[in-house]
N, C-alpha and C positions, 0 to 999 in steps of 0.2 A: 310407243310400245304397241306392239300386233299378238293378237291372241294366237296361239296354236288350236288349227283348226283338227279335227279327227271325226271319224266314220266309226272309230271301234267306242263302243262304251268303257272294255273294259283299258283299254290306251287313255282315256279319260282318268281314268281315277286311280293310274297308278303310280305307286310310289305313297298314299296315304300310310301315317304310320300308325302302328299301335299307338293307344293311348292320346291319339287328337283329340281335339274337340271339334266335331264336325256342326256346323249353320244348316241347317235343314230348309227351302223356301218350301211352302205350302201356308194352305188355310183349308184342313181337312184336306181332301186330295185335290183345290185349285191350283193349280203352281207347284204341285208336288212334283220332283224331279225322280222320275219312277226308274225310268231305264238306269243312272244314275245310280242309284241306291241298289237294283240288282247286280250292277258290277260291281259295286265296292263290298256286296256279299260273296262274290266268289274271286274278288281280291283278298278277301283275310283280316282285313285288318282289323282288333278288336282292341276290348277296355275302352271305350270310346266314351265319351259323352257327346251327347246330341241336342242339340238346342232346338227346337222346332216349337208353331204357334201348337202343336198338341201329342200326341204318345201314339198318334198312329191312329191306321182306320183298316179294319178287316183284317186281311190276310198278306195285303200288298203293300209296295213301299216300302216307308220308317215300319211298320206293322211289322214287315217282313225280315228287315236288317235286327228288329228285338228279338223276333223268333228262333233267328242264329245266333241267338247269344253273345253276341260283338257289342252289346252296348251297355258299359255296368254304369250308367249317371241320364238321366235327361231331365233337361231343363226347360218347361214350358208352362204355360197358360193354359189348357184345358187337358189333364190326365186322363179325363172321364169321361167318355160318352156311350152311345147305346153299341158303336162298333170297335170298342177299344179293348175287347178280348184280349188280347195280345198281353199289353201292359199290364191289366189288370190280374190276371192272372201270374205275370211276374213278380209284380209287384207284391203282389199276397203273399206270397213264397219266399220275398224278401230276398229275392235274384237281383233284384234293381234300384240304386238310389232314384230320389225326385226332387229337383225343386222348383218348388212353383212360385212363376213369379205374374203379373198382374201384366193382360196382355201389351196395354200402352206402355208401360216399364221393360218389359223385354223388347220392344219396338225403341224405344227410347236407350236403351244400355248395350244395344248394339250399333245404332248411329252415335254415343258418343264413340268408338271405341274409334268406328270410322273416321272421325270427325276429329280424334285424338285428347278426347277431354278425358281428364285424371280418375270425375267423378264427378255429381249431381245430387244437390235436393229435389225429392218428388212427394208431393203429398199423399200419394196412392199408399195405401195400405196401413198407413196410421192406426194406431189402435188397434190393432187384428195381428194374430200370430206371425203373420208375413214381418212384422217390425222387429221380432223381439230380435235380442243384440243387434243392433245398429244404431248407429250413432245419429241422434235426433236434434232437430233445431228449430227455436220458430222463428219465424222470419216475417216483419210484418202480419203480427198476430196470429199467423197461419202456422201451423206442425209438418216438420217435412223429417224426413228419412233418408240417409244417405247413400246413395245406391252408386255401383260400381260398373265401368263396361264390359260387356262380354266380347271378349276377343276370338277368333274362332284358328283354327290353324287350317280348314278347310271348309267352304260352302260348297252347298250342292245348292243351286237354283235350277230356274226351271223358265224361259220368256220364250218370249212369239218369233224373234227375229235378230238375227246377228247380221252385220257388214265383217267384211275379213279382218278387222281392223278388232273387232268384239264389244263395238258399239251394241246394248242390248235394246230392243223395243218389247212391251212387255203387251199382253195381252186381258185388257178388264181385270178382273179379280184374280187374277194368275200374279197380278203382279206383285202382292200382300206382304211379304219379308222378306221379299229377292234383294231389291235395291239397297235395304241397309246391310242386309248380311256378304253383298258382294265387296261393299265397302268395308265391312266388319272384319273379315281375314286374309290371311297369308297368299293363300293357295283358292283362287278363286273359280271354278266350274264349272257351264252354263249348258244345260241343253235346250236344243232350240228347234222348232219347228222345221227353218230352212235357216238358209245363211244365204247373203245378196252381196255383190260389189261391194265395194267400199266408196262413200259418194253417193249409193242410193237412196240411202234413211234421207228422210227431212231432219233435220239437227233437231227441230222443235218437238219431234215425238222422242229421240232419245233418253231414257230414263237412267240405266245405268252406264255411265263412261266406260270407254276402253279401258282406261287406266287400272281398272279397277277389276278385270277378267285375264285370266289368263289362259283359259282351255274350253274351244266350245265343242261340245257334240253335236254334228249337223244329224237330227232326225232326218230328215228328207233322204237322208242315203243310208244310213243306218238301217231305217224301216224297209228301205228298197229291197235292199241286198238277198238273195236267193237263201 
C-alpha cells in the first residue's frame, strides 16, 4: 500500500464527513498538525468530536477548529490550561460536551483500538469520578476499571519525514499521539516536513508504518508555493 502524496492542504482532508470522530496528534502545540486543521476548517465538516491529548492552545490549531464551531464532543486529558480560552469559554456556555480521560488511558484506548482489542482493565482512576458506571474488577488484589478503545474515522498527525511509500519518521516530542492515533483509525493524514524516496529512511527510525497512512501533505512544497 502507497500513501497519496498532495501539496494542497485542503486535497488532504477532503471528503471528512460530518459527525467523525477526528484523532488529533499534538502535546499542546508539539506535533500539532496545524496546516491540517486549517483546511478541514474551511472544508466544513462539523458535529465532530475530537480526541486530542488537550482542548487547544490560543487561537490556533484544534483552538481554532473549536472557534468554528465544527466540534460538539472532545475527548482528552488536559481541558484546562492558562491558554485554553477557546474551550473554556465554550464550555461555560455549555456549546461543548467533554470527557476527560487520564492521559496514559487515552494513549492506552487508542493503541488498543489499533491493535484491535475488545476492551482492558486499567487501574487509573479508581475511586475518582472518572470510574463511576463502569464495570470494575479486582484482579490480584488490585481494582481495575474497564475501559473501551477509541476508534477514530479520521487522524490528523503531524511527523518530520515521509518516503513516498508513507513510511513516517517522527520528530523528539512531535512524536506524542501520532503513532497510536495513525494506527487508531480509518482514514489516516500526515503532514510532514518534507517527503524522501522510498528506500531512504533507515527502517530502524521508522515509527509509524506505511500501512497504517494513507494521505501525506508534503510541507516542503506546500510552504513553497507563491
Amino acid at each position: 500500500m502507497t500513501a497519496v502524496v498532495v501539496s494542497d492542504p485542503d486535497e488532504a482532508v477532503a471528503g471528512v464527513e460530518d459527525g467523525s470522530t477526528v484523532l488529533v496528534g499534538g502535546f499542546g502545540m508539539a506535533g500539532m498538525p496545524v496546516r491540517l486543521i486549517e483546511a478541514l476548517i474551511r472544508q466544513g465538516a462539523t458535529d465532530l468530536t475530537v480526541v486530542s491529548n488537550n482542548a487547544g492552545n490560543g487561537d490556533t490549531g484544534l483552538a481554532a477548529l473549536l472557534a468554528a464551531g465544527r466540534v460538539r464532543r472532545v475527548v482528552c486529558s488536559f481541558p484546562r490550561q492558562s491558554d485554553s480560552w477557546v474551550f473554556d469559554g465554550l464550555y461555560r456556555a455549555g456549546k461543548i460536551e467533554l470527557e476527560v480521560v487520564p492521559q496514559g488511558t487515552l494513549a492506552e484506548r487508542m493503541r488498543a483500538a489499533g491493535a484491535g482489542i475488545g476492551a482492558f482493565y486499567c487501574p487509573t482512576g479508581v475511586g475518582t469520578p472518572l470510574a463511576e458506571g463502569k464495570e470494575r474488577r479486582t484482579i490480584d488484589g488490585r481494582d481495575y476499571v474497564l475501559e473501551y478503545p477509541i476508534k477514530g474515522d479520521v487522524a490528523l498527525v503531524a511527523a518530520h519525514i515521509a518516503d513516498r511509500m508513507g513510511n513516517l519518521v517522527y520528530r523528539k516530542t512531535a512524536r506524542n499521539f501520532g503513532p497510536v492515533m495513525a494506527a487508531a483509525a480509518k482514514l489516516t493524514i500526515a503532514q510532514v516536513s518534507h517527503v524522501v524516496d522510498t528506500g531512504t529512511l533507515d527502517p530502524e527510525t521508522v515509527v509509524t508504518p506505511c500501512i497504517y497512512v494513507d494521505r501525506i501533505l508534503d510541507l516542503s512544497v506546500t510552504e513553497a508555493a507563491p
